[in-house]
PDB file of N, CA, C and O in Angstrom:
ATOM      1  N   UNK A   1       0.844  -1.171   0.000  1.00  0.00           N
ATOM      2  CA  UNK A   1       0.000   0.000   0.000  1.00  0.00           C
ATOM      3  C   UNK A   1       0.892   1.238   0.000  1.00  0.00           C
ATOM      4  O   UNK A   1       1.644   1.337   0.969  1.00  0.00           O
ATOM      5  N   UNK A   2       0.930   2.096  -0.826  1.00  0.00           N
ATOM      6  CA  UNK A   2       1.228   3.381  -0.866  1.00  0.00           C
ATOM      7  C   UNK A   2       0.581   4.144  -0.034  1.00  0.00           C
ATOM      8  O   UNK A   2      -0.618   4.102   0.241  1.00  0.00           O
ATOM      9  N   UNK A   3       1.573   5.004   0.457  1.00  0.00           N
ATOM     10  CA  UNK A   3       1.055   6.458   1.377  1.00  0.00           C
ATOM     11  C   UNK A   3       1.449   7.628   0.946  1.00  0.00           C
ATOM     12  O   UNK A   3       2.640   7.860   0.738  1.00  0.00           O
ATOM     13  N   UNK A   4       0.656   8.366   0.789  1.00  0.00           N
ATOM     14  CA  UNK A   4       1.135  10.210   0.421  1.00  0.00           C
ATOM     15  C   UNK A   4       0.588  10.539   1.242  1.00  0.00           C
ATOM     16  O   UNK A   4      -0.592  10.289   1.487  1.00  0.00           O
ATOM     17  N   UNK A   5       1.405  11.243   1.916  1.00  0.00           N
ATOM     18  CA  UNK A   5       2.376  12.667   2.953  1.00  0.00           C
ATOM     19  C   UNK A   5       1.847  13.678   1.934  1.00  0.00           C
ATOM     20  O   UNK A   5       1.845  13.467   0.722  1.00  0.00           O
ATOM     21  N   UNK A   6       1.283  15.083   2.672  1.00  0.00           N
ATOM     22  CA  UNK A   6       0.876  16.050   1.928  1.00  0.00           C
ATOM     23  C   UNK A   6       1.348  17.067   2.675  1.00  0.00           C
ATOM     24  O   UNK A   6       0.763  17.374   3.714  1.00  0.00           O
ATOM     25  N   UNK A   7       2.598  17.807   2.208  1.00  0.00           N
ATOM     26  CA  UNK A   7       2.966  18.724   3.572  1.00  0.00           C
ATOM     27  C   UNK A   7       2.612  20.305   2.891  1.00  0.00           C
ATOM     28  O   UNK A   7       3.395  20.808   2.084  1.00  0.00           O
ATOM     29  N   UNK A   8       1.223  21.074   3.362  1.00  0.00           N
ATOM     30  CA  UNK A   8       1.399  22.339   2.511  1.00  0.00           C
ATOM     31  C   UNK A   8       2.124  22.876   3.917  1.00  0.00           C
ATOM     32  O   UNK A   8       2.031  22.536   5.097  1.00  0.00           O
ATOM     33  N   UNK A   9       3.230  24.326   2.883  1.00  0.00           N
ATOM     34  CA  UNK A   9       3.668  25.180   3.902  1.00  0.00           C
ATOM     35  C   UNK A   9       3.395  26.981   2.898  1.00  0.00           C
ATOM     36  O   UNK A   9       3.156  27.447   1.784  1.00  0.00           O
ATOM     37  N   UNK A  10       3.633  27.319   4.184  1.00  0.00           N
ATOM     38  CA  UNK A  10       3.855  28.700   3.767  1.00  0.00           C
ATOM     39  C   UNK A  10       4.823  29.554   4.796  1.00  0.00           C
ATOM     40  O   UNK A  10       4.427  30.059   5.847  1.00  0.00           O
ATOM     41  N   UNK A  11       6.013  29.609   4.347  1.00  0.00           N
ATOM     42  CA  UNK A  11       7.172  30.593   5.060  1.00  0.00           C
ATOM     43  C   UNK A  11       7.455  29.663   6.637  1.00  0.00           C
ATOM     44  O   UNK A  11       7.240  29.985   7.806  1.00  0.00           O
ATOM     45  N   UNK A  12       8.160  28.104   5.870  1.00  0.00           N
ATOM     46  CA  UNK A  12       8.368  27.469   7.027  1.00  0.00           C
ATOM     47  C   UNK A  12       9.554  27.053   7.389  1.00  0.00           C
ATOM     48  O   UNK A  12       9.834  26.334   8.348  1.00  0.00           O
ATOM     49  N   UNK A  13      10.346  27.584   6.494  1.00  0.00           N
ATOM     50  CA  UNK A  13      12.037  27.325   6.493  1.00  0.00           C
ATOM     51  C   UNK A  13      12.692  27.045   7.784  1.00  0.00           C
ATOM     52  O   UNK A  13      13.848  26.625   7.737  1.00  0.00           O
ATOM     53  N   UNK A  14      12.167  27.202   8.851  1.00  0.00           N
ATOM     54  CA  UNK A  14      12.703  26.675  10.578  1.00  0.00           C
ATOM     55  C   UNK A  14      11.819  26.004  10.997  1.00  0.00           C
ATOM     56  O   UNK A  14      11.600  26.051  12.208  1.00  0.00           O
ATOM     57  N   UNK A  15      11.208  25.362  10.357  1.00  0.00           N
ATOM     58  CA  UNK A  15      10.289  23.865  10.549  1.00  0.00           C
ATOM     59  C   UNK A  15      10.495  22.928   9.458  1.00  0.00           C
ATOM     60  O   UNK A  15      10.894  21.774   9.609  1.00  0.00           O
ATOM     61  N   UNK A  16      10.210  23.464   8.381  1.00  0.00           N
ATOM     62  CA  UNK A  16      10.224  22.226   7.065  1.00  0.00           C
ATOM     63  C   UNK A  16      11.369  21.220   7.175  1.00  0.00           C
ATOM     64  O   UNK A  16      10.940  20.087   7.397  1.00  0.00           O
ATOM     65  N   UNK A  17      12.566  21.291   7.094  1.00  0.00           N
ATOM     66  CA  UNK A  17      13.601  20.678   7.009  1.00  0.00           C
ATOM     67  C   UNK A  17      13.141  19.347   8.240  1.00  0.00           C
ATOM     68  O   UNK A  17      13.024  18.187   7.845  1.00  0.00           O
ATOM     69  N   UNK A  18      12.980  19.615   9.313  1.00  0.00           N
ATOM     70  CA  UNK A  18      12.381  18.779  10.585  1.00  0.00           C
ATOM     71  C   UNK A  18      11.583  18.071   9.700  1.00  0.00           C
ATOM     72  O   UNK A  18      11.895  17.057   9.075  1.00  0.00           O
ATOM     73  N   UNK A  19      10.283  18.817   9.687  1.00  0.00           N
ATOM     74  CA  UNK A  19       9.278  17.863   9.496  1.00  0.00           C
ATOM     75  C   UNK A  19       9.876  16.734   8.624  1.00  0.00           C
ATOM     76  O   UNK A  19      10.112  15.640   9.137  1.00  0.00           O
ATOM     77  N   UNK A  20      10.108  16.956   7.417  1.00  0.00           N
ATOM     78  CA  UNK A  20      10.754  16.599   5.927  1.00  0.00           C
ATOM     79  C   UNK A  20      11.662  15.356   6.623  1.00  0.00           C
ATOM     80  O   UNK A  20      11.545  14.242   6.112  1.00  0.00           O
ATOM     81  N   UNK A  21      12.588  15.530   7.811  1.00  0.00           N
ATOM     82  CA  UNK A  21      13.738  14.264   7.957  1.00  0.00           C
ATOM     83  C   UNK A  21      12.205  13.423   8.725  1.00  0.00           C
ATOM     84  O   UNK A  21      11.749  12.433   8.152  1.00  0.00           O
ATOM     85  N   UNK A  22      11.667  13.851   9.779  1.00  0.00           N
ATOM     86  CA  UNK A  22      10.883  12.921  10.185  1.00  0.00           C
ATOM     87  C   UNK A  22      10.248  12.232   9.668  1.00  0.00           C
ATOM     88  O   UNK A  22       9.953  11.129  10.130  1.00  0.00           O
ATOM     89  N   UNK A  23       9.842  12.680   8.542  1.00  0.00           N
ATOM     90  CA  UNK A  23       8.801  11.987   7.520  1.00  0.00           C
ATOM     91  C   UNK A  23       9.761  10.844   6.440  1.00  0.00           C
ATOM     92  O   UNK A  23       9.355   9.781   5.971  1.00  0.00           O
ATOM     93  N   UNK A  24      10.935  11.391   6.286  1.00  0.00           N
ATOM     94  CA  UNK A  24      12.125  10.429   5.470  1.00  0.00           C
ATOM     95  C   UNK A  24      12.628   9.403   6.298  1.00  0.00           C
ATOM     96  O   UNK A  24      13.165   8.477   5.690  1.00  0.00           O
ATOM     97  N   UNK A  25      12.579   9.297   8.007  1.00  0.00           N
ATOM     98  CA  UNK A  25      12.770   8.433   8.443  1.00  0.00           C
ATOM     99  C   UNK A  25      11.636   7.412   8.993  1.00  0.00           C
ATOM    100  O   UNK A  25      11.832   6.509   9.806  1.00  0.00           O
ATOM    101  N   UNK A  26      10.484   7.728   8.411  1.00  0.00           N
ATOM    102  CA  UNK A  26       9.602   6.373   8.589  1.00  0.00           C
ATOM    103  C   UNK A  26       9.818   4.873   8.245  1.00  0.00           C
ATOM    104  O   UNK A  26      10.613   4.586   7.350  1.00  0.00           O
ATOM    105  N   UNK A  27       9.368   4.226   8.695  1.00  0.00           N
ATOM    106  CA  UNK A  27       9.706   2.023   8.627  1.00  0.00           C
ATOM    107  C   UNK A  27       8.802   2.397   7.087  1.00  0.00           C
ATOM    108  O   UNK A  27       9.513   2.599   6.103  1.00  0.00           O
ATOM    109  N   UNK A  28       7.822   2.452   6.969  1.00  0.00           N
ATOM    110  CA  UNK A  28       6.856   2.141   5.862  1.00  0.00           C
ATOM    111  C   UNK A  28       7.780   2.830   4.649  1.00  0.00           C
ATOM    112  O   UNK A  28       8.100   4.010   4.787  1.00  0.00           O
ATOM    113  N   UNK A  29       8.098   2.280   3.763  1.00  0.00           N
ATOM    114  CA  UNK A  29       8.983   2.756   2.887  1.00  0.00           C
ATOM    115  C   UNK A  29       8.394   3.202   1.450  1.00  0.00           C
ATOM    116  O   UNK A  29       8.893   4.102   0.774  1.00  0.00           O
ATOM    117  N   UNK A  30       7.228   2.424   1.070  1.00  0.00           N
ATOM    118  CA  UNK A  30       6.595   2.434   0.472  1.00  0.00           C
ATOM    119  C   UNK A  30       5.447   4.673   0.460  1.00  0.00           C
ATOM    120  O   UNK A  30       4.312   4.963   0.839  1.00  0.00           O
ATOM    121  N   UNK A  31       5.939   5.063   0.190  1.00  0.00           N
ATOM    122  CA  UNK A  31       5.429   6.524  -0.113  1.00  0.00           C
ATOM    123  C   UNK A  31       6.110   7.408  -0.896  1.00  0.00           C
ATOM    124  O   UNK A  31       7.182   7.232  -1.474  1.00  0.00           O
ATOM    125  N   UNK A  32       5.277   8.554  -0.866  1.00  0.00           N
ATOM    126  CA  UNK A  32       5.020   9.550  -1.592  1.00  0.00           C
ATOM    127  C   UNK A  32       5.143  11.177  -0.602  1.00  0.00           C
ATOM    128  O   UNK A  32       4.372  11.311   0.348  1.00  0.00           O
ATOM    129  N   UNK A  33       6.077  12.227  -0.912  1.00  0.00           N
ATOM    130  CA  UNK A  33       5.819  12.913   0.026  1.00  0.00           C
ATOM    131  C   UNK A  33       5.719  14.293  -0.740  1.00  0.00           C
ATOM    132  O   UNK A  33       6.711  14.685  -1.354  1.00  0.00           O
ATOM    133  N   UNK A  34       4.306  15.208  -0.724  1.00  0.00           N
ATOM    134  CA  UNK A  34       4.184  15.995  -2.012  1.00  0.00           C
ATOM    135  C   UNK A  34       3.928  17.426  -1.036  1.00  0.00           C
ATOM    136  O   UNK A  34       2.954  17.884  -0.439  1.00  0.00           O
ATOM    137  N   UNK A  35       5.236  17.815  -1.213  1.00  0.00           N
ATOM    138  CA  UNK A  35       5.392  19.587  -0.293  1.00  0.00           C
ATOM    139  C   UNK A  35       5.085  20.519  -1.429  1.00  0.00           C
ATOM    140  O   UNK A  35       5.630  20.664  -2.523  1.00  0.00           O
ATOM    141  N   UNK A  36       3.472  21.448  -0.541  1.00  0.00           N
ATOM    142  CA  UNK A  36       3.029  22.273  -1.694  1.00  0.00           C
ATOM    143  C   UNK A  36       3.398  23.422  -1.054  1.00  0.00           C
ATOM    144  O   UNK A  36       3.018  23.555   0.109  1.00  0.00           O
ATOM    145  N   UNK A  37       4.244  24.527  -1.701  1.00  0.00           N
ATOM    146  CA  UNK A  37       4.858  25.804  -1.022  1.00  0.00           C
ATOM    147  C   UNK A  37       3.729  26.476  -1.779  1.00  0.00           C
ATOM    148  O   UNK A  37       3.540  26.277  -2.979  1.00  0.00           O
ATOM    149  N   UNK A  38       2.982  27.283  -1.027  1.00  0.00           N
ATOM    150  CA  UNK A  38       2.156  28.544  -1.333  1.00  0.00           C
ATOM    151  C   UNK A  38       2.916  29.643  -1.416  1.00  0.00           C
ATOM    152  O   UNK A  38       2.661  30.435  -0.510  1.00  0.00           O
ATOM    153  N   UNK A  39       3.604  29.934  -2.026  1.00  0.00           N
ATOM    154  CA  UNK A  39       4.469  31.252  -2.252  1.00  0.00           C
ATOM    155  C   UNK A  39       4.889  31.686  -1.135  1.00  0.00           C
ATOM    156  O   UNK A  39       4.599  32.847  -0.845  1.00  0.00           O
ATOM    157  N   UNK A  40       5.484  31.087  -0.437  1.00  0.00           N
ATOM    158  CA  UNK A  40       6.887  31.411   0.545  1.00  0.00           C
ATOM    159  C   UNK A  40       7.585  32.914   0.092  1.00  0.00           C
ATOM    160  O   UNK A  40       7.759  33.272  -1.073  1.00  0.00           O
ATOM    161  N   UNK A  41       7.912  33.640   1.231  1.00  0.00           N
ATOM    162  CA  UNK A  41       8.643  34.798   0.963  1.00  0.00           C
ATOM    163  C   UNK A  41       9.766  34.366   1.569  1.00  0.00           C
ATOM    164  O   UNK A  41      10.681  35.183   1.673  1.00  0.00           O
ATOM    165  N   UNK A  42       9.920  33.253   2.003  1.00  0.00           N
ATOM    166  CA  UNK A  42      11.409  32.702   2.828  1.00  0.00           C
ATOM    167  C   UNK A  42      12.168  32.081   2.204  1.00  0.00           C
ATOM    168  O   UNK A  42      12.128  32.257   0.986  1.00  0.00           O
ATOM    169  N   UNK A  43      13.448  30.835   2.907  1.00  0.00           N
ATOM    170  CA  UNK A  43      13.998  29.893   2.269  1.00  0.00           C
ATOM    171  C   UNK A  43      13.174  29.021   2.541  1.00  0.00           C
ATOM    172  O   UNK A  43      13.633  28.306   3.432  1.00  0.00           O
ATOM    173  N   UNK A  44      12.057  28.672   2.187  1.00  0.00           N
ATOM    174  CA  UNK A  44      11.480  26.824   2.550  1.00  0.00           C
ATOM    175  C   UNK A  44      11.527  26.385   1.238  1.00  0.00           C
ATOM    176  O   UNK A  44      11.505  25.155   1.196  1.00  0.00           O
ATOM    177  N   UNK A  45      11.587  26.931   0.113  1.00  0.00           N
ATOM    178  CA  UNK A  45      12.575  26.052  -0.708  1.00  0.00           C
ATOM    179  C   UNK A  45      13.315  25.594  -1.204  1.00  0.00           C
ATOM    180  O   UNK A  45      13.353  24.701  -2.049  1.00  0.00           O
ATOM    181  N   UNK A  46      14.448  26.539  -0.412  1.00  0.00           N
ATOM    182  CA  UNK A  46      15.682  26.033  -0.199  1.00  0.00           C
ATOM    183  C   UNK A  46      16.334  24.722   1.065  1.00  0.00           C
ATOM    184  O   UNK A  46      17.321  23.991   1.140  1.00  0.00           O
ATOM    185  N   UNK A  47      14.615  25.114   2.227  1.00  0.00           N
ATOM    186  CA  UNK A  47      15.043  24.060   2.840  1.00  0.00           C
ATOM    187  C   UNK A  47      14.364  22.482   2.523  1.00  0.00           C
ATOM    188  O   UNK A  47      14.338  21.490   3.251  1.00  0.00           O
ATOM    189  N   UNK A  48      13.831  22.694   1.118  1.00  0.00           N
ATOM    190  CA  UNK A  48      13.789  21.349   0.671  1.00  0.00           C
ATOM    191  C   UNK A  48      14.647  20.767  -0.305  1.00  0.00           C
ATOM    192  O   UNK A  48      14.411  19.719  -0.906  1.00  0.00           O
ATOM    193  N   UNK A  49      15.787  21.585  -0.456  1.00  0.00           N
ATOM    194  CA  UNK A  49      17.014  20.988  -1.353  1.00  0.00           C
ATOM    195  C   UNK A  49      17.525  19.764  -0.799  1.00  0.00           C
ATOM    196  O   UNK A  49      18.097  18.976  -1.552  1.00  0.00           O
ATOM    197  N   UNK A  50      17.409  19.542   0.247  1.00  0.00           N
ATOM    198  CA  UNK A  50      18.217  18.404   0.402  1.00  0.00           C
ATOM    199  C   UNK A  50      17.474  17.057   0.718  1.00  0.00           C
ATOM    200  O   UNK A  50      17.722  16.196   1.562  1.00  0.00           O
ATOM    201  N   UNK A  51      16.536  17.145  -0.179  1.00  0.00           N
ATOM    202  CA  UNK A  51      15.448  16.200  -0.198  1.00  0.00           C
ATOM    203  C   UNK A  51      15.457  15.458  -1.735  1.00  0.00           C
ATOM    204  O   UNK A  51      15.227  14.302  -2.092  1.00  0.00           O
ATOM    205  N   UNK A  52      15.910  16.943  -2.605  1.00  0.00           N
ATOM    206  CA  UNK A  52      15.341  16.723  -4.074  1.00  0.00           C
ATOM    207  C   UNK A  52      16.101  15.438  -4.656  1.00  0.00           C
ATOM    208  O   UNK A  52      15.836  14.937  -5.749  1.00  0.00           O
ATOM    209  N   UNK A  53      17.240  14.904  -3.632  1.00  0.00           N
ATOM    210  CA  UNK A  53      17.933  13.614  -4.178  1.00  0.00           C
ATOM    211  C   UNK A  53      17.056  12.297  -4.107  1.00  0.00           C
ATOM    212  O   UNK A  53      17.195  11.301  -4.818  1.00  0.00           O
ATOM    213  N   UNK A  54      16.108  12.499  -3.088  1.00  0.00           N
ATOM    214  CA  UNK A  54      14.815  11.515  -2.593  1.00  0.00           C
ATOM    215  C   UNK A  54      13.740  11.461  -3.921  1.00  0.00           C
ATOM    216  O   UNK A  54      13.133  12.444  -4.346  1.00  0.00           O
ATOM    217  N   UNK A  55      13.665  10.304  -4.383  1.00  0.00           N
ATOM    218  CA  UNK A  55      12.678  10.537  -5.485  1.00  0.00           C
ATOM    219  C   UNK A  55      10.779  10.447  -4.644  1.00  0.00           C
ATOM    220  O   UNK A  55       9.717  11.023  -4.879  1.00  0.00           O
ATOM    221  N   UNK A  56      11.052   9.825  -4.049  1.00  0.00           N
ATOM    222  CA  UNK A  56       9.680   9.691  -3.073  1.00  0.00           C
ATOM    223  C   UNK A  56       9.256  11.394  -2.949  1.00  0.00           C
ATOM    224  O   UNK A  56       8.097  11.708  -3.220  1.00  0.00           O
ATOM    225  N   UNK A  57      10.085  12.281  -2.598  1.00  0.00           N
ATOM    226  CA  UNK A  57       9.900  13.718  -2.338  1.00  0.00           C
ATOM    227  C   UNK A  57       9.673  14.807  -3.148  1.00  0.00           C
ATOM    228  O   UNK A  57      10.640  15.554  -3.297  1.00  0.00           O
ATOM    229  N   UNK A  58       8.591  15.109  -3.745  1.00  0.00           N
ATOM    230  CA  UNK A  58       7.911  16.225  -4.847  1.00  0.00           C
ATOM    231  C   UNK A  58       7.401  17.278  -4.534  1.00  0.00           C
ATOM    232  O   UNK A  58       6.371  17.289  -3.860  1.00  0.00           O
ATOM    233  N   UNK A  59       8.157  18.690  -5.055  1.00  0.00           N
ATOM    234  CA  UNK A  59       7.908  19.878  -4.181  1.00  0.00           C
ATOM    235  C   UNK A  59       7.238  20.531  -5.608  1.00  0.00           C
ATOM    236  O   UNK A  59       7.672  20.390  -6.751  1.00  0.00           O
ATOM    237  N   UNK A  60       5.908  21.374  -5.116  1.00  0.00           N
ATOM    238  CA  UNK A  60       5.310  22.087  -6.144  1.00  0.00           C
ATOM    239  C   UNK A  60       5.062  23.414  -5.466  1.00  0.00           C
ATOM    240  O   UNK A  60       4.722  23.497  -4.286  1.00  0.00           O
ATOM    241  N   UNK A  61       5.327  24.884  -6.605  1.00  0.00           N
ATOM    242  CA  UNK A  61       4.762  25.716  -5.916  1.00  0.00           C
ATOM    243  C   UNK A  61       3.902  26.924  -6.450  1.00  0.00           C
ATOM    244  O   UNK A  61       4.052  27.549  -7.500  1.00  0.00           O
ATOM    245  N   UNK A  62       2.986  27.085  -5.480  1.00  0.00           N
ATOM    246  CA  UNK A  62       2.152  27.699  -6.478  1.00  0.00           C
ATOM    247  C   UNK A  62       2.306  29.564  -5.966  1.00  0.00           C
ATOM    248  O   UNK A  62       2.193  30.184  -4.908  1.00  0.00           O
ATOM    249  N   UNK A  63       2.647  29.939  -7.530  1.00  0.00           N
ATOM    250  CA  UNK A  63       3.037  30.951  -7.622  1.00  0.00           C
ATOM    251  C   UNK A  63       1.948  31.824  -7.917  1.00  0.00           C
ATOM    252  O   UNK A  63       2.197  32.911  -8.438  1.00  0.00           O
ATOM    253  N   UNK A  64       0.628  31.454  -7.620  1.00  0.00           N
ATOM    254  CA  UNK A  64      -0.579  32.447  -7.662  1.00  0.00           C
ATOM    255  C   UNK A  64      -0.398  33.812  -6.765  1.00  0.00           C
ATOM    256  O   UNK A  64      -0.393  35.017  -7.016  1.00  0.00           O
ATOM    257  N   UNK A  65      -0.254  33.015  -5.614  1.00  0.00           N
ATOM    258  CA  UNK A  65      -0.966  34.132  -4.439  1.00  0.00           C
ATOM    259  C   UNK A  65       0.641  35.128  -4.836  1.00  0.00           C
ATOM    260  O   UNK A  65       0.280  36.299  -4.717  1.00  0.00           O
ATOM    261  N   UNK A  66       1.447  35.124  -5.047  1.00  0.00           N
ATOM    262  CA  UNK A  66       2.467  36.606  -5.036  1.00  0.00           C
ATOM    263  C   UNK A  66       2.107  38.059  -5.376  1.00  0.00           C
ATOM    264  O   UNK A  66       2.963  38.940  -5.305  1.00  0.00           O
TER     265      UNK A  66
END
């Protein structure tokens, strides 16, 4: 069974990185983890660079609200 993780953030760059390892160190290996940045004025997508080597980990962002 597949699981998707749905992490929306907005301007979470001193949380995301946390959440993001906690969620990479789960037993269930089998997932999907899809971080939707609502137009961040911060680094939170910089603090998902070190994820983008994780193929399980898909960052989208929506550049509406700016």
């Amino acid at each position: 069974m597949k699981v998707t993780v749905i992490v929306p953030c907005f301007n979470a760059e001193t949380t995301l990185q946390k959440c993001l390892s906690s969620i990479q160190r789960q037993t269930h290996s089998n997932i999907e983890v899809i971080v939707i940045d609502d137009s961040s004025t911060d680094q939170s997508r910089g603090a998902f660079e070190m994820f983008e080597s994780d193929l399980r980990f898909k960052l989208y962002v929506n550049e509406i609200n700016k």
